[in-house]
Structures are given as C-alpha cells and as structure tokens.
FIZANU-262277 format. One record per residue: residue in one letter; x, y, z of N, C-alpha, C in turn. Coordinates in Angstrom, 1 decimal, padded with zeros to 4 digits. Each point is the difference from the previous one (the first is absolute). Layout:
A,X,Y,Z,X,Y,Z,X,Y,Z
...
This chain:
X,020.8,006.0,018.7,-000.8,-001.1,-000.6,000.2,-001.2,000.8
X,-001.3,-000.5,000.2,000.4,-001.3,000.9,000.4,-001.4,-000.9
X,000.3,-000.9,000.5,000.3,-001.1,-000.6,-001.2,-001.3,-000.7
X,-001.1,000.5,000.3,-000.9,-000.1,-000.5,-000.4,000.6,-001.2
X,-000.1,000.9,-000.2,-000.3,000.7,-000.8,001.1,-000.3,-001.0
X,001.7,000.2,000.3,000.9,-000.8,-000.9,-000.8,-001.6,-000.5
X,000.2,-000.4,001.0,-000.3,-001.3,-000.9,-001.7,-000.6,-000.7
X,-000.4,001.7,000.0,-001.1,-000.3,-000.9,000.1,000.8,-001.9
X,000.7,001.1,000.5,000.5,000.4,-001.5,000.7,-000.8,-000.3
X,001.0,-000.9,000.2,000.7,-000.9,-000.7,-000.3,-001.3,-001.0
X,-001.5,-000.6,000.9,-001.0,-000.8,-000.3,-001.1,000.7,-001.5
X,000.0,001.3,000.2,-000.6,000.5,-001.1,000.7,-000.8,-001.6
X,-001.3,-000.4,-000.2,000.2,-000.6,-001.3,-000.4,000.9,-001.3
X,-001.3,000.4,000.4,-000.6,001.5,-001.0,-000.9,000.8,000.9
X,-000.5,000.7,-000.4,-000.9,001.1,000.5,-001.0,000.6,-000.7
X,-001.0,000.6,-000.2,-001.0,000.1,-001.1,-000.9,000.5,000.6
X,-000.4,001.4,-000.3,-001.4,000.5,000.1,-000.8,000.2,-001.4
X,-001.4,-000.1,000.1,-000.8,000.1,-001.3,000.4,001.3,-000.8
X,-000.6,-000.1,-000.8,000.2,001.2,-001.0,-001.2,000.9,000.5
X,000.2,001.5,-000.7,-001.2,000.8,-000.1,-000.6,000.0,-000.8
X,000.1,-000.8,-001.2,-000.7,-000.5,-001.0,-001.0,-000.4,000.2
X,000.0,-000.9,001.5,-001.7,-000.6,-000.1,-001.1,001.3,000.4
X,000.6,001.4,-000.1,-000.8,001.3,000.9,-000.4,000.7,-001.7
X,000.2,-000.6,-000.7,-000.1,001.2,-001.8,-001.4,-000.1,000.1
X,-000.9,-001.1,000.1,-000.9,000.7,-000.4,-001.1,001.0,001.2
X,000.1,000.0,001.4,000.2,000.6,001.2,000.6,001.4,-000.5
X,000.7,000.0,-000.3,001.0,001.4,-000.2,-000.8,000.6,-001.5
X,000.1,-000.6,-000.9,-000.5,000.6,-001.2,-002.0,000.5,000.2
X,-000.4,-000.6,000.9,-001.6,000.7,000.3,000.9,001.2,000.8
X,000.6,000.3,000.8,000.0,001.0,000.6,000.7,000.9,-000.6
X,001.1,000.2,-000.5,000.5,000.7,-001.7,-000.9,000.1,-000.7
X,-001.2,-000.3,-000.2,-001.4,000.6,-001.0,-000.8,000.3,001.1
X,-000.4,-000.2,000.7,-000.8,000.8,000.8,-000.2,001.3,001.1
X,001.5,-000.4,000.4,000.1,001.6,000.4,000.4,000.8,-000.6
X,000.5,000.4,-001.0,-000.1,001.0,-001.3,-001.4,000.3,-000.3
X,-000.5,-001.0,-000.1,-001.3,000.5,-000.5,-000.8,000.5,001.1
X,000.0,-000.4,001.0,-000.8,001.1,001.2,000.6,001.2,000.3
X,001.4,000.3,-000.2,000.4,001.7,000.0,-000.7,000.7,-001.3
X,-000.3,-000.6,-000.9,-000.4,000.8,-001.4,-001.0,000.9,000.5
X,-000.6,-000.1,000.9,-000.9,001.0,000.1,-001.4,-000.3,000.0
X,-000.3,-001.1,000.2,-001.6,-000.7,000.7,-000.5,000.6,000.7
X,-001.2,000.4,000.1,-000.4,000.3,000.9,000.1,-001.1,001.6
X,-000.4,000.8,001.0,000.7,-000.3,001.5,-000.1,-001.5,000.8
X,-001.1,-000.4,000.0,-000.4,-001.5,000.3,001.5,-000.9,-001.4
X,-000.4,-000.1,-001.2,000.8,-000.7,-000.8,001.5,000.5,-000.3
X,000.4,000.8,000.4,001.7,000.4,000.0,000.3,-001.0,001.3
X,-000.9,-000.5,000.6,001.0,-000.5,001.4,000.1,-002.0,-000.3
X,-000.8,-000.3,-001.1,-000.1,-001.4,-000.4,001.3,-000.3,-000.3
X,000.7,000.9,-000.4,001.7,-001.0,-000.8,000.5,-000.2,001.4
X,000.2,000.8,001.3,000.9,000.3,000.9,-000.6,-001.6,000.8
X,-001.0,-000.7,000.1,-000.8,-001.2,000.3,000.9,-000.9,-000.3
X,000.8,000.2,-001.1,000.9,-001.2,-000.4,001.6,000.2,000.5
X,000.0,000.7,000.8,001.6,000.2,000.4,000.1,-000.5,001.2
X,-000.5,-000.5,000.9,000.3,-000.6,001.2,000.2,-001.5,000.2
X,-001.5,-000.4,-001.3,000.5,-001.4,-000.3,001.5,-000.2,-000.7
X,000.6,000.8,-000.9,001.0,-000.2,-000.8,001.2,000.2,000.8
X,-000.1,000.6,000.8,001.0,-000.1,001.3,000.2,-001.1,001.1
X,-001.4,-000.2,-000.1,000.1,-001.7,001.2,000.6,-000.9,-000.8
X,-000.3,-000.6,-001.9,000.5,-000.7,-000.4,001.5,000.2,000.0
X,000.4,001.6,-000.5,001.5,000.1,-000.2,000.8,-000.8,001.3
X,-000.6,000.1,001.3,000.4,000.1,001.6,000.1,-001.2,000.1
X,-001.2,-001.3,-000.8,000.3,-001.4,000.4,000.7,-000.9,-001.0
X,000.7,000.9,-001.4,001.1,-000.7,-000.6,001.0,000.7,000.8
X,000.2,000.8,000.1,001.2,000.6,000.6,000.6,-000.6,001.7
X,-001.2,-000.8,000.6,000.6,-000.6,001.1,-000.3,-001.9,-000.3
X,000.4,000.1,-001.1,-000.1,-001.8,000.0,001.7,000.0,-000.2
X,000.3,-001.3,000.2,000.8,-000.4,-000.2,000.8,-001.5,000.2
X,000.6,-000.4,-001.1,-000.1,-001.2,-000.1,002.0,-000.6,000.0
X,000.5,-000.8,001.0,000.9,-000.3,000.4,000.1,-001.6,000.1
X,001.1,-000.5,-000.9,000.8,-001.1,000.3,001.4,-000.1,000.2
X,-000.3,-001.2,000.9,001.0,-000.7,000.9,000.6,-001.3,-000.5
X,000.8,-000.8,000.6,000.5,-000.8,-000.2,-001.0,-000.9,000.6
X,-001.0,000.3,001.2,-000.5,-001.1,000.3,-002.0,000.7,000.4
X,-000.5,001.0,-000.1,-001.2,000.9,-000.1,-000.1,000.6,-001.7
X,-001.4,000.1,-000.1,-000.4,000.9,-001.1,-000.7,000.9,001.2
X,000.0,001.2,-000.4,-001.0,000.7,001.4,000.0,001.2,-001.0
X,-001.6,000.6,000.2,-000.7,000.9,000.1,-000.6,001.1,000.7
X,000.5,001.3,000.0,-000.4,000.7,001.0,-000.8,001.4,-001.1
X,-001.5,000.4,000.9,-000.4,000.7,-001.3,-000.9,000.3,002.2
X,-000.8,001.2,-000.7,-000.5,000.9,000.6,000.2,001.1,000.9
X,-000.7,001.0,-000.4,-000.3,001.4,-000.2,000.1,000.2,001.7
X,-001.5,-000.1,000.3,000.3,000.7,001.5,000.5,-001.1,000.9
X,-000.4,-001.2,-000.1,000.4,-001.0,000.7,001.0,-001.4,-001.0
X,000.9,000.2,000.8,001.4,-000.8,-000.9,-000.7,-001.4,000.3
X,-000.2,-000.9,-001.0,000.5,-001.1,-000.3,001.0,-001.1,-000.6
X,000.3,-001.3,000.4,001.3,-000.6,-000.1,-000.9,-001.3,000.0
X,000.6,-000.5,-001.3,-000.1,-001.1,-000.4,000.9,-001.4,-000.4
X,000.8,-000.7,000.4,000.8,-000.9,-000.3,-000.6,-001.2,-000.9
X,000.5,-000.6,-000.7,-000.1,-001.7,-000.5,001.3,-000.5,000.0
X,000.4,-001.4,000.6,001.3,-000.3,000.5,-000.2,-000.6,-001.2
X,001.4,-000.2,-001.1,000.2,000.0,-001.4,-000.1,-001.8,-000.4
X,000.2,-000.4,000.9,-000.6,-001.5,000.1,-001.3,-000.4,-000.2
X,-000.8,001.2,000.5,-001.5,-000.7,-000.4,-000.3,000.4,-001.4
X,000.4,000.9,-000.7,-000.4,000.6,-001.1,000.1,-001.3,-000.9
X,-000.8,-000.4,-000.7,-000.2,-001.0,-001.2,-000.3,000.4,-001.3
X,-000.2,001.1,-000.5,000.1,000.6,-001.5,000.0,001.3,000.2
X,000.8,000.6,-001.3,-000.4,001.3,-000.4,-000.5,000.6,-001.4
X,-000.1,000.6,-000.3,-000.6,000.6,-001.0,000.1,001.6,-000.5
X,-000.1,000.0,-001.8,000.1,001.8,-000.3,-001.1,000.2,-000.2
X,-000.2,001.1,000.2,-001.4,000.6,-000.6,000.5,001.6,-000.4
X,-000.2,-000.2,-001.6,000.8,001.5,-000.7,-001.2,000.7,-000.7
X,-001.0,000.5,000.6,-001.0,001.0,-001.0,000.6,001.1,-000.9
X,-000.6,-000.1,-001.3,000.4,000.9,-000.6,000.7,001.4,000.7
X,-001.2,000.8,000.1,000.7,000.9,000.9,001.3,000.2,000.9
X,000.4,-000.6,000.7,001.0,000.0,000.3,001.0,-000.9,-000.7
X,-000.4,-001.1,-000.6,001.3,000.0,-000.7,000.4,001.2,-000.9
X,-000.6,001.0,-000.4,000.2,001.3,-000.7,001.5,000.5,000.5
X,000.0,000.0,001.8,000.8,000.7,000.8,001.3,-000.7,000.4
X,-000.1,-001.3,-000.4,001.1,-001.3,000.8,-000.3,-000.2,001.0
X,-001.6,-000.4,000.8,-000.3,-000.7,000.5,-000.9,-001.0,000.4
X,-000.2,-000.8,001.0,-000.8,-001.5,-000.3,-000.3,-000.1,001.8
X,-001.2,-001.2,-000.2,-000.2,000.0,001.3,000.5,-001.3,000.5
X,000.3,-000.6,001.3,000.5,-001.4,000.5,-000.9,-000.4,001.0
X,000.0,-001.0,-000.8,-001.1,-000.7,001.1,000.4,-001.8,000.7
X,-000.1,000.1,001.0,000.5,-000.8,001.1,-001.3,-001.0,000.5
X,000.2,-001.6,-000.5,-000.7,-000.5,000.9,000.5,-001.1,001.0
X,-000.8,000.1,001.5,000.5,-000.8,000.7,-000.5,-000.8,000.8
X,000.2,-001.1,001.3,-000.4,-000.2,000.9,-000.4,000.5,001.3
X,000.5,001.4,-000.1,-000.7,000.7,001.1,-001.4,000.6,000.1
X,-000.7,-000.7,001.1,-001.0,000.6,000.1,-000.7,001.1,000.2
X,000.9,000.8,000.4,-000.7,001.3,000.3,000.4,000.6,-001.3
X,001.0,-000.2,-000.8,000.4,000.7,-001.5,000.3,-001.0,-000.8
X,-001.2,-000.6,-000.6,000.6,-001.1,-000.9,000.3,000.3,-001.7
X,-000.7,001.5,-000.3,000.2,000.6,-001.4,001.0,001.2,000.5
X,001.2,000.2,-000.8,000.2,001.4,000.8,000.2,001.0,-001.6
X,-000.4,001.4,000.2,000.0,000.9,-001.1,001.4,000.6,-000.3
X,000.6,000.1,-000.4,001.3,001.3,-000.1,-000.3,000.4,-001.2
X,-000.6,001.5,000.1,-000.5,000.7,-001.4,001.0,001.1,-001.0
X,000.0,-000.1,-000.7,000.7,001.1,-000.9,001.6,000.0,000.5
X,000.7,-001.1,000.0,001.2,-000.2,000.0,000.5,000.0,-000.9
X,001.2,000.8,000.3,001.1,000.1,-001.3,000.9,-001.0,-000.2
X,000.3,-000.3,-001.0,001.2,-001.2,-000.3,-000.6,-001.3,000.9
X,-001.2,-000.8,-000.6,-001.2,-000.6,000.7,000.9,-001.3,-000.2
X,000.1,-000.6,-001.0,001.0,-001.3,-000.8,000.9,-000.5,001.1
X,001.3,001.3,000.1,001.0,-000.1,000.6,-000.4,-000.2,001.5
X,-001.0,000.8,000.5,-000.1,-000.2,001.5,-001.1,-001.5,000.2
X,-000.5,-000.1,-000.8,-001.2,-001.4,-000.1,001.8,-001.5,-000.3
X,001.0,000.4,-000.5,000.4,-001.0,-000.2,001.5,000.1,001.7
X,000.4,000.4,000.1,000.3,000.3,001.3,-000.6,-000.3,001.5
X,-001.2,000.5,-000.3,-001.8,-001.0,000.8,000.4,-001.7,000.3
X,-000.1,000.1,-001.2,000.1,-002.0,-000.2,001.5,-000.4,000.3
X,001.1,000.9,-000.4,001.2,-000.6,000.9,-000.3,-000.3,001.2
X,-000.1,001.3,000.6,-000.1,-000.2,001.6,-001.0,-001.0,000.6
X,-001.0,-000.3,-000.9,-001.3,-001.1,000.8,001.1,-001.1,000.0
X,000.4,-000.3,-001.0,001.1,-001.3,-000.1,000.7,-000.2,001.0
X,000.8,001.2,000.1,001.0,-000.3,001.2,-000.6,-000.1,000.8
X,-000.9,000.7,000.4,-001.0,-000.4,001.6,-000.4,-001.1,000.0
X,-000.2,-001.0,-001.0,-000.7,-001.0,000.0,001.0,-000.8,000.4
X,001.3,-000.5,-000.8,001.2,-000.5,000.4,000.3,000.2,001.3
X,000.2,001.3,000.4,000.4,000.0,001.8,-001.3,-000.2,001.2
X,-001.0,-000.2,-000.5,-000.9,-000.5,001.0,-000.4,-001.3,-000.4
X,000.4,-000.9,-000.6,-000.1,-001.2,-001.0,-001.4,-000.2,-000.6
X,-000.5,000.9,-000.1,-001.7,000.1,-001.0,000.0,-000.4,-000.9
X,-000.9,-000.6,-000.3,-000.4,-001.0,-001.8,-001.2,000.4,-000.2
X,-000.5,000.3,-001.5,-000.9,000.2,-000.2,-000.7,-001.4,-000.3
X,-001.1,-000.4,000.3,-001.0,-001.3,-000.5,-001.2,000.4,-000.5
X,000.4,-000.3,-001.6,-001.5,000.4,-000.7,-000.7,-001.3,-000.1
C-alpha cells in the first residue's frame, strides 16, 4: 500500500453508496412481467417481459457504481458505469445543506442530502437514498466549518 493511499483512508470521514431502493419500482415491473411472459403467450408477446430486464440491470449497474466520499477537506462523487467519473467540491465552497426524506424511503431509514454551493460546474449536488442521512448531513457541516476556519472563509449574506 502506498503512502498515499495511507493517507487517504485515514482522511476518510464517511463513505456512502445509494441504496437499491431507488431500483423498487424498476425491479417490481420486471418481477410482474416476466412471469407473465413464461405463462405461456403466445410467441411475439412471451418475449415483452424479457424487454424490461436490461434496462433494470443498467439502473441496478448505475446505483451500484456511485459513490459518495468525505474528507476532511473534498465532498467527491464518483458514479459511472462504463466510464468513471470523479467529482470534487472543496468543503469551503459549500454554503447550505439540506434533507430530503420521501415517504418511501423513509420506510427503509433512508433520506436524501442535498448540497448547495459555489461551484460552478456542481453547484446542487444529489446524494440519494442515504442511510443515517441526519448524522452524515450533520458531520457535512462540521467539516465545512473547519474548512472554513483553516482557509479563513466567511460567509457574507
């Protein structure tokens, strides 16, 4: 392990990928539809449920490669499938956060966080179907503080 890589798990503050929650209703068309195209349709319509399995696979494939990582001094986002992307906001620019708990998942214990900031190229950012949303949204705002303190940033409304 290089020393880099040490002194980046160390910096780990949390870690968080979405839930598969946001795939239920994705998954639940394809649990009723392909059952029903085995039943015995005739040949054109037995092959309609099977239509829905490749999308429910790309969805499963693009929660399953997001992922959402803080630091002591980055919020960064890395999510895609065939081609990785990497997204940073240096925790200084961030100027509010926010919950967003839809029914639905609050069913499960989870909520979504939403991040707004000064960065231009990412000035809203999403973090969907997080678990223990509160605790990591209040953690969030530590660390903007501190950032703010050690780079001497003030907010002026």
């Amino acid at each position: 392990m290089t020393t880099d890589s040490v002194s980046r798990s160390e910096d780990l503050i949390w870690t968080a990928r979405p839930s598969q929650w946001l795939n239920v209703p994705t998954f639940f068309v394809v649990a009723v539809a392909v059952p029903l195209s085995v039943v015995g349709l005739p040949w054109p319509f037995s092959m309609v449920g099977l239509v829905f399995v490749p999308p429910a696979l790309w969805s499963y494939l693009v929660v399953r490669c997001t992922r959402y990582t803080l630091t002591p001094r980055h919020l960064r986002i890395e999510f895609g499938v065939l081609t990785r992307h990497t997204e940073e906001v240096e925790l200084y620019r961030i100027e509010d956060t926010g919950l967003s708990a839809p029914f639905f998942l609050r069913l499960v214990g989870l909520g979504n966080l939403y991040v707004l900031g000064s960065d231009r190229s990412t000035p809203r950012i999403n973090l969907q179907a997080v678990p223990d949303t509160e605790s990591k949204r209040q953690q969030l705002r530590d660390q903007v503080e501190a950032a703010r303190r050690a780079k001497g940033v003030r907010v002026i409304e």
